[in-house]
C-alpha positions as CSV (number, residue, x, y, z in Angstrom):
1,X,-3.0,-16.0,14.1
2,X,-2.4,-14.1,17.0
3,X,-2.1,-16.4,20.7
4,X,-2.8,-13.2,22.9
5,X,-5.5,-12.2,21.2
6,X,-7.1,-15.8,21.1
7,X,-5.8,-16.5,24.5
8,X,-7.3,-13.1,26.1
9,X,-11.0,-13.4,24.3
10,X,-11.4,-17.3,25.3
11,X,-10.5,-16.0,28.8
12,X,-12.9,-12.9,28.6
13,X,-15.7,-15.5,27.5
14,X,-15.6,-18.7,29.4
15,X,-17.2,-18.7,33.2
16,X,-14.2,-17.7,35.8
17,X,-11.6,-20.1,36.3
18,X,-12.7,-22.4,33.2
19,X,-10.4,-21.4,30.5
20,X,-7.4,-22.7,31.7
21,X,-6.8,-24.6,28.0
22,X,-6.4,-21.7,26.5
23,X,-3.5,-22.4,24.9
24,X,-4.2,-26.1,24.1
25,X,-7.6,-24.4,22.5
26,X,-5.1,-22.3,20.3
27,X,-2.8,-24.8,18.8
28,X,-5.7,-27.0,18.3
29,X,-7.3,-23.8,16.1
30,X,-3.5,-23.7,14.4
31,X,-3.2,-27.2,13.7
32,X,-6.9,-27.0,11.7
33,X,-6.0,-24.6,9.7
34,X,-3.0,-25.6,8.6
35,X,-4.1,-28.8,7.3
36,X,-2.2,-29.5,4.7
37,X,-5.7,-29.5,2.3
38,X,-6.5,-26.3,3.2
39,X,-5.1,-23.4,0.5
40,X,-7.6,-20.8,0.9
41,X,-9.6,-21.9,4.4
42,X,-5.7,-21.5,5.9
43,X,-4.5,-19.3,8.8
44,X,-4.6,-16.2,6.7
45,X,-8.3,-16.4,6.0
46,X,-8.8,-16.2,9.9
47,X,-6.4,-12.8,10.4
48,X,-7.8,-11.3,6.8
49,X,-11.1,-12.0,8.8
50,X,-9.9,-10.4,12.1
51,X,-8.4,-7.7,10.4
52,X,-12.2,-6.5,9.1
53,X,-13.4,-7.1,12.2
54,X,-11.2,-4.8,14.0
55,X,-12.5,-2.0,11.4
56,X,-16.2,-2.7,12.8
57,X,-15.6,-3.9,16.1
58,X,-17.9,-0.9,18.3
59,X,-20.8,-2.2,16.3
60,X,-22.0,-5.7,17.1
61,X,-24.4,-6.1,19.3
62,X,-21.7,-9.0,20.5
63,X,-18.6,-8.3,19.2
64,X,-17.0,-11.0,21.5
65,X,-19.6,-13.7,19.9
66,X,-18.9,-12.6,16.7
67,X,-15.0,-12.6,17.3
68,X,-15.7,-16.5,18.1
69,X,-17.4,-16.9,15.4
70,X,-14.6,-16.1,13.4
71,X,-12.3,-18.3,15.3
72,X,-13.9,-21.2,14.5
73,X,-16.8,-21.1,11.7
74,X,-13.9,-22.9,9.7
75,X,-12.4,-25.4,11.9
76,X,-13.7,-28.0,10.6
77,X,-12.8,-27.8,6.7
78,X,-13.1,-31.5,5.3
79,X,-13.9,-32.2,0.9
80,X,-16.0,-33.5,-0.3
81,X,-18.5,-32.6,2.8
82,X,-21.4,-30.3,3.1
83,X,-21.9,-29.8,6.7
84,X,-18.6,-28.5,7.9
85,X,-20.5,-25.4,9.2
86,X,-22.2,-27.3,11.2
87,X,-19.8,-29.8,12.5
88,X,-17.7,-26.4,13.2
89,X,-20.4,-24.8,15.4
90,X,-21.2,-28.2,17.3
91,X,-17.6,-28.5,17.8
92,X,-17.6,-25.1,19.1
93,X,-20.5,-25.9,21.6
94,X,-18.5,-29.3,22.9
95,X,-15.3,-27.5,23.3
96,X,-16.9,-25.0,25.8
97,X,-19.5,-27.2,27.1
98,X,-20.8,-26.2,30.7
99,X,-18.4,-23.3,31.1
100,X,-19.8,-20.8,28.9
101,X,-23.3,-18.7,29.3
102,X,-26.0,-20.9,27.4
103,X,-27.0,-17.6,25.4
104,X,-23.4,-16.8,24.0
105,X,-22.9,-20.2,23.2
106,X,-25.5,-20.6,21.3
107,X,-25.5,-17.0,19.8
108,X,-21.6,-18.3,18.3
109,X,-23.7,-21.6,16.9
110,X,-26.1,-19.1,15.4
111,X,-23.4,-17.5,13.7
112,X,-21.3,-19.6,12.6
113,X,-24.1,-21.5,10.5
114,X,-24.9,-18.0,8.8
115,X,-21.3,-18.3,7.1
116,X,-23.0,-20.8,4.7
117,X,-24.1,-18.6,2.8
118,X,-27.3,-20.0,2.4
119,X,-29.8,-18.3,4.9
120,X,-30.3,-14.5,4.7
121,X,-29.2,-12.6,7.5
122,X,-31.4,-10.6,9.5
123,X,-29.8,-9.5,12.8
124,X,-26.7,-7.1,11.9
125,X,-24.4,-9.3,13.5
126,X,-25.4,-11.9,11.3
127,X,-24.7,-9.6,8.2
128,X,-21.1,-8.4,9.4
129,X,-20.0,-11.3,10.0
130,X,-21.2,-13.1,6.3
131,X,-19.7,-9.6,5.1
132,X,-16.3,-10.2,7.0
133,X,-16.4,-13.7,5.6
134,X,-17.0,-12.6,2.3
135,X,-14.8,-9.4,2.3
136,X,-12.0,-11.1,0.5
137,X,-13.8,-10.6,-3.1
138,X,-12.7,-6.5,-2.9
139,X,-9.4,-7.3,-2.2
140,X,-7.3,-6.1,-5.6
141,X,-7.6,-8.4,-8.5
142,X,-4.0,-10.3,-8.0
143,X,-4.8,-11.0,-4.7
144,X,-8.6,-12.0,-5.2
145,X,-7.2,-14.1,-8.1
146,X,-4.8,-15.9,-6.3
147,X,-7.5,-16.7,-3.6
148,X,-10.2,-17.7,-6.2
149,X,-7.2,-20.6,-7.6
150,X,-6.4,-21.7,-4.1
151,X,-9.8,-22.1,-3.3
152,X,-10.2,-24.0,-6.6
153,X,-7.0,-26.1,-5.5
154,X,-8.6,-26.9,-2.4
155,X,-11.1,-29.2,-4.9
156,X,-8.8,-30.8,-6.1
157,X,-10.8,-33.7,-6.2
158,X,-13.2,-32.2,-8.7
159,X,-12.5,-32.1,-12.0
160,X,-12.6,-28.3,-13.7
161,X,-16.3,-29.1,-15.7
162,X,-17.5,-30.3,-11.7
163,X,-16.1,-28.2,-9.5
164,X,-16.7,-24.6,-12.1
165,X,-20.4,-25.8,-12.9
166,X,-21.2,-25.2,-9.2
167,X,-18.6,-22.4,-8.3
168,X,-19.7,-20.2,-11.6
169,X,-23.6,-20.6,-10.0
170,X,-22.7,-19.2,-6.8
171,X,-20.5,-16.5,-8.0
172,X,-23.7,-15.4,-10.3
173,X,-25.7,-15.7,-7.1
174,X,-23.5,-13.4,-5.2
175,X,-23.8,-10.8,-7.9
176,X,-27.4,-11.0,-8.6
177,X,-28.2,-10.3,-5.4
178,X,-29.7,-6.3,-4.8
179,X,-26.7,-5.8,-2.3
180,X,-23.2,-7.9,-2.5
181,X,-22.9,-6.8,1.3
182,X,-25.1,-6.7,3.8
183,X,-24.0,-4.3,6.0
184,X,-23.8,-0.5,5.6
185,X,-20.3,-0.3,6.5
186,X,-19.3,-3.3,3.9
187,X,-21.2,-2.1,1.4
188,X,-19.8,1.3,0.9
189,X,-16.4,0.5,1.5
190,X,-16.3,-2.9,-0.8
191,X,-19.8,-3.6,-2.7
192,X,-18.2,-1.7,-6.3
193,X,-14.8,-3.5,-5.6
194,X,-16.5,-6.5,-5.2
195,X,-18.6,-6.5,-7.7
196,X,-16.1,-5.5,-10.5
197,X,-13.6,-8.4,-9.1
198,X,-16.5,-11.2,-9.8
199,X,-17.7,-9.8,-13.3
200,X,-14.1,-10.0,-14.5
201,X,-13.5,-13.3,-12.9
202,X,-16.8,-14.8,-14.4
203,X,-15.7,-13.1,-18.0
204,X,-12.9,-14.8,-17.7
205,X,-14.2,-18.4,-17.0
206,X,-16.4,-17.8,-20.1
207,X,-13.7,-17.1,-22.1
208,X,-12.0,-20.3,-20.7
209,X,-15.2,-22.3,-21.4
210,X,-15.6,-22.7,-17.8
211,X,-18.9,-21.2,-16.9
């Protein structure tokens, strides 16, 4: 996780002469996601996700909102809990309370929510930013392996018939869907890749009796 980069967007976004926490900001971001839960929702996820970004960053409508979004859709990461989408976006919205414009504000809160995965996005920045989140399933099998038992790991609390009963049912509702990615970019660099990683993954839970 880069400081600069953090340190020169929070700058860019907040009103004039309000983002003098810059830093504190930062090593509050750091210290989330290196929670010692975390195993997949970890530092890494946030530059992997950054990383994608920079390959589509002359096409949002608001690339700066959607770089916050990235920033922060996680930073609130606890299990079990259901809402830490939310609690990350209203976290967000305290943090830069009365020193932000209303509509970029909000437009991060917006965004952030849509990395649940459970509303379809509509506005392209809502659909490069779920396919930045979700760009991780085309990474090469060992890697996308490796992620799929951390984030496993991360449930640790769950035993494999509870946590793989619910996991198996999204991955089949990632695949069934007409388009893995939503965006035009995503999808033809990633959507075969993608695809092929989460077949073979799910064939392999079956064999295990997992799914």
């Amino acid at each position: 996780m880069n400081r600069e980069r953090f340190t020169a967007l929070w700058v860019r976004c907040l009103d004039a002469g309000k983002a003098d926490d810059a830093e504190e900001v930062f090593s509050m971001l750091l210290n989330r996601y290196c929670e010692s839960h975390r195993k997949y929702h970890t530092p890494q996820h946030i530059v992997h996700c950054l990383e994608q970004f920079d390959k589509v960053s002359s096409q949002p409508e608001k690339p700066d909102a959607v770089e916050l979004a990235i920033w922060f859709h996680d930073i609130i990461y606890n299990i079990p809990n259901i809402e830490n989408e939310l609690k990350s976006a209203e976290l967000f919205l305290e943090l830069t309370k009365g020193r932000i414009n209303p509509d970029l504000g909000q437009r991060v809160y917006d965004l952030i929510l849509v990395t649940t995965h459970k509303i379809k996005p509509i506005l392209y920045d809502d659909k490069l930013l779920v396919d930045i989140d979700l760009s991780s399933f085309a990474l090469p099998w060992e890697q996308f392996r490796q992620d799929s038992q951390h984030v496993r790991e991360e449930f640790s609390n769950k035993s494999d018939k509870e946590f793989y009963s619910g996991h198996v049912k999204f991955l089949q509702f990632l695949l069934d869907k007409p388009r893995f990615f939503a965006s035009e970019f995503f999808c033809a660099e990633f959507e075969v890749d993608a695809r092929k990683n989460i077949e073979k993954l799910l064939k392999q839970l079956h064999g295990d009796g997992l799914s």
